[in-house]
N, C-alpha and C positions, 0 to 999 in steps of 0.2 A: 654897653659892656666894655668899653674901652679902657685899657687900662693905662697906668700911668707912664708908661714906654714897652718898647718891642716883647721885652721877655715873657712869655706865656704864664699863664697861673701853675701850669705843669711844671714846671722849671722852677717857680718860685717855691713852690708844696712840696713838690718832692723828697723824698727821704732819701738819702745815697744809700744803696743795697749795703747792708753787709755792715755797715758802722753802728757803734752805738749809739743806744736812745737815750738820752738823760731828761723827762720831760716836763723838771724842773725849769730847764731851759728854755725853754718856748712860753710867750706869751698868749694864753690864750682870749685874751682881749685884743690884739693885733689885727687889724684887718689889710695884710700884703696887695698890694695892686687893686682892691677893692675901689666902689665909687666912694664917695666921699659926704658918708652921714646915710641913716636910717632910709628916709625918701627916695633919695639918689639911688642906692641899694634895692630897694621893691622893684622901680621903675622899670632898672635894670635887668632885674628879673625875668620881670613880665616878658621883654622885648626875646633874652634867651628862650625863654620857652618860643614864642610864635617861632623863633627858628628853628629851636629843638624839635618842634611835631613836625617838622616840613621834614627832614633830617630820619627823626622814628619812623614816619608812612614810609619815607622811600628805600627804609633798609627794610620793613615789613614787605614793602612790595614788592622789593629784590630778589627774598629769598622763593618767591613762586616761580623764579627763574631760572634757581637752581642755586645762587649765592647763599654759603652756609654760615659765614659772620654771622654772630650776637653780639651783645655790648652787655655785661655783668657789672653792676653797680652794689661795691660791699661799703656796709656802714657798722661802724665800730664803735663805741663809744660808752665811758660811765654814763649810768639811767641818770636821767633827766638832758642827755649832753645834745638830745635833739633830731635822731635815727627816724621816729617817728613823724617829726615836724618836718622835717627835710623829704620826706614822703611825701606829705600834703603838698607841701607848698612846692617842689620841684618836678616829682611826677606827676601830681596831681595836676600840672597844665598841660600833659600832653594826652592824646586819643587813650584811653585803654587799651582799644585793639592793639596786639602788640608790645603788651607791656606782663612782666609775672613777678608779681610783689611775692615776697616767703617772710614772715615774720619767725624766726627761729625761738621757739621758749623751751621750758626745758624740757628733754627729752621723753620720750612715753616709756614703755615699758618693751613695746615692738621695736623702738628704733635705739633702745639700750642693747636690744640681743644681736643689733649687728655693728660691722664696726662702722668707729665715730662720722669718716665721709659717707656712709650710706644714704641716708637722709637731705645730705645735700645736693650729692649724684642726684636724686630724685627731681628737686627743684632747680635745675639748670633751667638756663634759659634754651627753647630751638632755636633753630635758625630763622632770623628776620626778627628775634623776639629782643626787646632791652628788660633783662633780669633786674631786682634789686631785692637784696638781701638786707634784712633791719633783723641785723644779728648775723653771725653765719659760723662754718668752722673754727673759726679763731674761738670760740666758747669756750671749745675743749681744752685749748692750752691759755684761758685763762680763769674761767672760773674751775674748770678742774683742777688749775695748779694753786690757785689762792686758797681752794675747799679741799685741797685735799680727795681731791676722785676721784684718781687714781694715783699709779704709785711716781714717781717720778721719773725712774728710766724709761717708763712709757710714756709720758709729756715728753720726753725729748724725741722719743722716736716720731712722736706725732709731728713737731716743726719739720722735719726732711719730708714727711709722709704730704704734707700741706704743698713743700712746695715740688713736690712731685706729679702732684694733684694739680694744682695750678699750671705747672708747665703744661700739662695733658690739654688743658682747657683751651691756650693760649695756642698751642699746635694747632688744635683742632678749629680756629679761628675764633676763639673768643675775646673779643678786648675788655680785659678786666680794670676796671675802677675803685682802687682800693681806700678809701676813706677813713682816716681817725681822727673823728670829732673831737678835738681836745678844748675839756671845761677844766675850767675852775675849780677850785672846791669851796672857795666863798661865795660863786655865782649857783653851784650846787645847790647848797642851801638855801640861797633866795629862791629857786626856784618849786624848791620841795615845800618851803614855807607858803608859797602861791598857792600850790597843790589844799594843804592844808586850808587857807585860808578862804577859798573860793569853790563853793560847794559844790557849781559841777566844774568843778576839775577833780576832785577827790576821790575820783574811782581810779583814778590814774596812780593816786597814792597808797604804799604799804607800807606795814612797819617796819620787815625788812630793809624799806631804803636806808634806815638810820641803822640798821647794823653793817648794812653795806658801807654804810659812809666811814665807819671804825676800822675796816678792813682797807682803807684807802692809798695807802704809803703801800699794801701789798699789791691793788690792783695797779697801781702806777706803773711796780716793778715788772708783771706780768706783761703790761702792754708793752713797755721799751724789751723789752726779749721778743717781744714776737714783730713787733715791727725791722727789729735788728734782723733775726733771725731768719724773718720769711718774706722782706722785703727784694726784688731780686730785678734785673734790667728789664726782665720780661712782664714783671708784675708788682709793680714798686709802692710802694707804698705814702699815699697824700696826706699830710698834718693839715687840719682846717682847725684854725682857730672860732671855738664855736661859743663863747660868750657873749657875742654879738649874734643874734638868729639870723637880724637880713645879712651881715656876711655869709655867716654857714649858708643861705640857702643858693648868695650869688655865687659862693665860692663852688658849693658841690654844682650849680647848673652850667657854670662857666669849664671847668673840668668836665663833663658832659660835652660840650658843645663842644671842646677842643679836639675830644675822642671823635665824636662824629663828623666833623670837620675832615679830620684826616683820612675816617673811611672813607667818607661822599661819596656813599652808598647814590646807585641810579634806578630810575624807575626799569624797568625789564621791558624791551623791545615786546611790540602784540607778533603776538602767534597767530594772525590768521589776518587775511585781506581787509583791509582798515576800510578801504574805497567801495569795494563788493559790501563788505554789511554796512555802508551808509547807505545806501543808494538803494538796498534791500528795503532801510526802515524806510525810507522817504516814500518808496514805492507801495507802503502799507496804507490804508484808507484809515 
């Protein structure tokens, strides 16, 4: 996982709070500080997790000690841009115990009659748990602002409301990982044409993708306003270039690792004679 010199992948990903997003600008075939080629990239991987799960047990095991730290993992992204794969392949190497996936789809009818952070209050992560959301509050100020769902001085009030919400989190000892998958829109299409084209993948596929893809120049805009607007020093917001999967998955695991890194969360002192109940079991027939 070493990268090409000192500067972290946080450093490199990072969005500076508060400026604009033009995400025209960014290459989403880029792979920054990355290893070098597909292979080099999995290897990589792999090696991040075996750290990662040592890193998850010991901040799960922390919190039986009374340490209220979580780690919240948000993934953003146009469908197909890899929310889901990035699931598999990066939490998917570490213990469960410990871990509370939320796949956000769209709203029910109970969690329309309250308002919009209701639902995700719900799926925080506890404490010792590492959260990850595949989708999350940012929906509301984007497919509601590209669909029109509501009116628009209420989409604005929502970006303060976000990052109000996020501050709360970040108080209360959450370290949030904010993630936008940024694709293509010609790597898009290849990937929808897969879908298509390989019959179990095709349940993955709807027809809506291809009206979404017509609405595409609006969601772009959407995302650079909310990246702009609700990216902030406490809870910043990461561009991953995810036309390349083994990037996206080293880049969100290495981002991971960086955050827990800096916790280095510890196992919790034993509460009771360590010497007394050995010597108890050995004294057992």
């Amino acid at each position: 996982m070493t990268h090409k010199d000192s500067t972290s992948l946080r450093e490199r990903l990072r969005l500076p709070p508060g400026l604009p997003v033009d995400l025209s600008r960014y290459d989403a075939a880029a792979t920054p500080g990355g290893p070098h080629g597909k292979a080099a990239g999995k290897a990589a991987t792999g090696r991040i997790g075996e750290r990662l799960a040592v890193l998850q047990e010991r901040l799960w095991a922390a919190s039986t000690g009374g340490d209220r730290r979580r780690v919240l993992l948000v993934l953003q992204g146009m469908d197909t841009s890899g929310k889901g794969g990035t699931v598999k392949h990066v939490i998917g190497l570490l213990n469960p115990s410990g871990c509370r996936i939320t796949a956000f789809t769209a709203p029910t009818d109970e969690e329309r009659a309250h308002p919009f952070l209701w639902r995700v209050e719900r799926a925080l992560p506890i404490p010792g748990e590492l959260g990850i959301f595949d989708r999350s509050h940012y929906e509301d100020v984007l497919v509601a602002r590209v669909r029109d769902l509501a009116p628009a001085p209420e989409i604005a009030r929502r970006y303060e409301q976000i990052k109000r919400f996020e501050r709360s989190l970040t108080d209360d000892g959450v370290t949030l990982v904010k993630c936008f998958l940024h694709l293509s829109y010609e790597e898009q299409r290849r990937r929808l044409l897969k879908r298509l084209d390989k019959p179990e993948k095709r349940w993955k596929f709807a027809a809506s993708d291809i009206d979404d893809r017509a609405l595409w120049p609006a969601f772009q805009e959407a995302y650079g306003i909310a990246l702009e607007r609700c990216g902030t020093p406490n809870a910043p917001w990461y561009l991953i270039p995810a036309d390349h999967k083994w990037y996206r998955n080293w880049a969100v695991s290495t981002l991971l690792l960086e955050h827990f890194e800096e916790l280095d969360p510890r196992y919790p002192e034993a509460d009771f004679d360590v010497a007394e109940c050995r010597r108890r079991l050995l004294e057992q027939p």
